[in-house]
N, C-alpha and C positions, 0 to 999 in steps of 0.2 A: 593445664600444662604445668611445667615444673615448676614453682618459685611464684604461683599466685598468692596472692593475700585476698582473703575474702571479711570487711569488719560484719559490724554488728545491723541485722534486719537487711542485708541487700538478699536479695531474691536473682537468682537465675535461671530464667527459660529455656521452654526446650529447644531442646538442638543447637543450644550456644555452645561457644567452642573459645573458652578463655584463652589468651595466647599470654607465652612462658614472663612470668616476673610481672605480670600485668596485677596491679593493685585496685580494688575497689571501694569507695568507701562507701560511712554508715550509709542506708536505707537508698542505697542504689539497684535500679532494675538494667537488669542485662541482657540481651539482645542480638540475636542471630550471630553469621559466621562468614567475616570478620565482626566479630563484638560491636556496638554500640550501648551504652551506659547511661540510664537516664536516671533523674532524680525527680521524685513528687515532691509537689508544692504543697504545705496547710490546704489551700485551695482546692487542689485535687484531690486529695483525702476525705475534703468535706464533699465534693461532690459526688466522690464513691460511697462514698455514705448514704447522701440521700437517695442514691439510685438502687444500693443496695434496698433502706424501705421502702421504694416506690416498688421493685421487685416484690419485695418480700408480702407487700401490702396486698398488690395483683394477683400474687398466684396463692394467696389465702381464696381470694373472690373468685379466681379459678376453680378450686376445689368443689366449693359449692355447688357450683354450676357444670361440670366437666363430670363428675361423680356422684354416684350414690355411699360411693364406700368410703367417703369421709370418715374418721373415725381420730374426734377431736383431744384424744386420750393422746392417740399415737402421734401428734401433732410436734417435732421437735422443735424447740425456743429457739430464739437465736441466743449466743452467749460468746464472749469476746474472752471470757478468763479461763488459763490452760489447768485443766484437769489436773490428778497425780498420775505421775508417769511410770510410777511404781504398780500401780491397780491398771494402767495400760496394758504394760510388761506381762500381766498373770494373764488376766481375759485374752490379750494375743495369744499368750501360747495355747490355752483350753480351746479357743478357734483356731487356731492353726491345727489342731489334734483333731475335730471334728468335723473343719470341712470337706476335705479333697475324701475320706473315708467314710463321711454320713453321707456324700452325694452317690459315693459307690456302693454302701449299704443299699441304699434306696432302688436303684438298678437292681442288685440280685436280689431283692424281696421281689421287685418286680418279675423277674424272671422267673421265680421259681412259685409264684402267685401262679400265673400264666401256664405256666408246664403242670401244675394239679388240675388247671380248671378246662385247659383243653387235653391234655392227653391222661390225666390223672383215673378220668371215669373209663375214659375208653381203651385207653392202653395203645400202644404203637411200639412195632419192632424198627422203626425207620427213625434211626437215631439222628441221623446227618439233618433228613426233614425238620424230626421236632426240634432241634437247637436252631437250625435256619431260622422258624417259626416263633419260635419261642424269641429270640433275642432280637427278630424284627419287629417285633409288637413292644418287648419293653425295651428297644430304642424307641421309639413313638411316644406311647404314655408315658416315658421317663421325662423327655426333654420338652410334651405337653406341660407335664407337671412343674415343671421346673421354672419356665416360659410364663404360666400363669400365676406361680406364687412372686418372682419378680413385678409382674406388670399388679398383683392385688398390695407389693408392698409397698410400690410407687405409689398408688393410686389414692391408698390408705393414706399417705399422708409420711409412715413410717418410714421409708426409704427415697423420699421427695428430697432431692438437693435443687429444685429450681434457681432458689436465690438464697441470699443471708450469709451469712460470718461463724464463724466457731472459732473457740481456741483450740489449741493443741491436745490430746489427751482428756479431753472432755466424752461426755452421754454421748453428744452427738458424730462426736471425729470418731468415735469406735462405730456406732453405728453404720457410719458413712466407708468406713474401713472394709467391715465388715461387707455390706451391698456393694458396694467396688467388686469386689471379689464375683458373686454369684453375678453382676450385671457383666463383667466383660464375659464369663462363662458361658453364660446365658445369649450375650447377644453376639458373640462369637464362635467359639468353636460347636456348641452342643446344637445351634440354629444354622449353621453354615450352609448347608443342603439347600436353605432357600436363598442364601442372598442375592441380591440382586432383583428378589422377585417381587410381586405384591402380597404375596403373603408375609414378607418381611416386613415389608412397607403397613402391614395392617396389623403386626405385631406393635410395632414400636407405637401406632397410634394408641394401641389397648395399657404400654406403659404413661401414657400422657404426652408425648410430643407430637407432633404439630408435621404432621409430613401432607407434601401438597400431593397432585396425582404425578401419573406419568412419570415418574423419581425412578432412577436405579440407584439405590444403595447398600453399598458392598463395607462393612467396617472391616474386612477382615478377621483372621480366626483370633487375633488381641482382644477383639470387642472394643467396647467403649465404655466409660467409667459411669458416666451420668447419663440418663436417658430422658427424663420427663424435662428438660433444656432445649430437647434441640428441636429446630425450627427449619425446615426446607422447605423452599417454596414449590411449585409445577417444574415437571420436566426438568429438574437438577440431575446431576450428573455428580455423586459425590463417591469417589473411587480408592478406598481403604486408608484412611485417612487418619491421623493422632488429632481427634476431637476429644477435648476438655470442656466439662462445664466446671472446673474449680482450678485456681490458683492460688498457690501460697502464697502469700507477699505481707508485708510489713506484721510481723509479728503473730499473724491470723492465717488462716482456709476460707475463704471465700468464695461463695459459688454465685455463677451466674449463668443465664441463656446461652447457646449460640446460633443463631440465624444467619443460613443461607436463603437468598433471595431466588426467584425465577430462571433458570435456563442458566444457572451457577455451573461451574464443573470445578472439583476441587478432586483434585491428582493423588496418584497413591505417592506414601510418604510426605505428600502436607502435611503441617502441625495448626491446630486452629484453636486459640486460646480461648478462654472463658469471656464475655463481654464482647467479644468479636461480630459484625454484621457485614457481612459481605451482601452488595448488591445484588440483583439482574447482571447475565449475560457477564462473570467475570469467573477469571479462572487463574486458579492457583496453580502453577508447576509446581513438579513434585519437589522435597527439599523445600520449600515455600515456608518461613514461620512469620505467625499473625500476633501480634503484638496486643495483648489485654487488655479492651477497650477501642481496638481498633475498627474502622468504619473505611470500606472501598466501597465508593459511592458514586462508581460511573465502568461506562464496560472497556475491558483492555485486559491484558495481562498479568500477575503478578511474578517478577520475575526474580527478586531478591530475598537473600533468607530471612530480612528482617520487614520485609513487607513494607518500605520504604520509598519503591518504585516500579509505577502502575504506566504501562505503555498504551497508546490507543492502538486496537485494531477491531 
């Protein structure tokens, strides 16, 4: 609103809603709507710290074990110091020129692959047919294609945001910039036809997440940023929802898990931060935001946007 002041490293969450002339100071985290304002401790930083290596340790010995397609080349560092933002600024624009256009390249080679190899030899006067024909096959193979180079660049290693820290404008923050882009694409609009189904549900286990059975989950045609994070347990109920596995906060991009427990229902337009565990049998109304590091660890309600207060029923 009008007349905020925001200093130096506060971080603001989603769906906060600053109210007018409201000041914040240094390294403050802000918090639902009406605002609440917290401040980390030394303490707490060191503890984000070690959870971050215990992550980052884990889902190395994950790899191993979860994949053949490790590929310890592709393996990004962790790295806390910000890149140049000057060498950002180019490579964005040359990926901004490339993507939304190579993804459409890729379609019409497909299609017109398709239209030589079935109607090429034999020839057809029934033109409505062969485009029918032609452009339902390379919708299929297009968004196969596209579906499996996401889940082999998770897999790899190269596109894995599990856990760990970056600076700003680094290898890995483009990288991850970059995969943001084709994963919501990928896991929303171009996959949409299935969601809600188990062929959804057996996509995302093929990117590396952790989906129990019996799950409907719907992200929405936004998608989701990070995939090989998230963790749903059986029979969750989790209904287009603003899931993050990263948050920016004190000076860094930090990524972590998010798990949803057993018989969870989490509501369309919930927000669910990075660090996040929601138990069994809890449910988020929609507008709901989950606080980075937050733990609901009994069944009831969540009914406030800063996820403050858990009702039993």
């Amino acid at each position: 609103m009008p007349g905020c002041s925001l200093n130096e490293h506060v971080t603001c969450g989603s769906e906060s809603i600053l109210l007018q002339d409201m000041v914040v100071q240094s390294n403050g985290t802000i918090v639902g709507n009406p605002p609440d304002v917290f401040f980390s401790s030394q303490n707490d930083e060191y503890a984000v710290d070690q959870l971050q290596t215990s992550l980052h340790l884990r889902s190395q010995k994950s790899f191993r074990h979860r994949s053949t397609l490790t590929l310890s080349v592709l393996q990004v560092h962790i790295t806390n110091n910000d890149g140049s933002v000057h060498l950002f600024n180019c490579v964005a624009i040359i990926l901004n020129l490339i993507k939304l256009p190579g993804v459409v390249c890729v379609f019409v080679a497909y299609y017109y692959l398709f239209d030589y190899a079935l109607f090429g030899i034999i020839g057809s006067e029934r033109v409505v047919l062969r485009v029918c024909v032609n452009a339902f096959i390379t919708y299929l193979v297009g968004i196969m294609s596209f579906a499996l180079l996401v889940s082999f660049s998770t897999r790899s290693g190269l596109a894995s945001f599990y856990s760990g820290s970056s600076g700003y404008y680094t290898s890995r923050f483009i990288v991850w910039w970059f995969f943001m882009w084709f994963n919501r694409l990928c896991s929303g609009l171009l996959l949409y036809p299935i969601h809600g189904t188990f062929l959804f549900n057996i996509w995302l286990r093929m990117t590396g997440a952790q989906i129990g059975e019996r799950c409907f989950i719907d992200p929405g045609a936004a998608g989701w940023f990070e995939l090989d994070g998230i963790q749903i347990g059986d029979d969750s109920f989790v209904m287009t929802p603003n899931m993050h596995g990263h948050f920016v906060d004190h000076g860094k991009l930090q990524f972590a898990p998010v798990t949803i427990g057993q018989k969870a229902r989490v509501n369309d337009g919930a927000t669910v931060m990075a660090f996040t565990e929601i138990s069994g049998n809890v449910t988020l109304l929609t507008q709901c935001t989950t606080v980075k590091g937050g733990t609901l660890q009994r069944s009831g309600l969540a009914i406030s946007d800063e996820i403050l207060k858990i009702c039993d029923g």
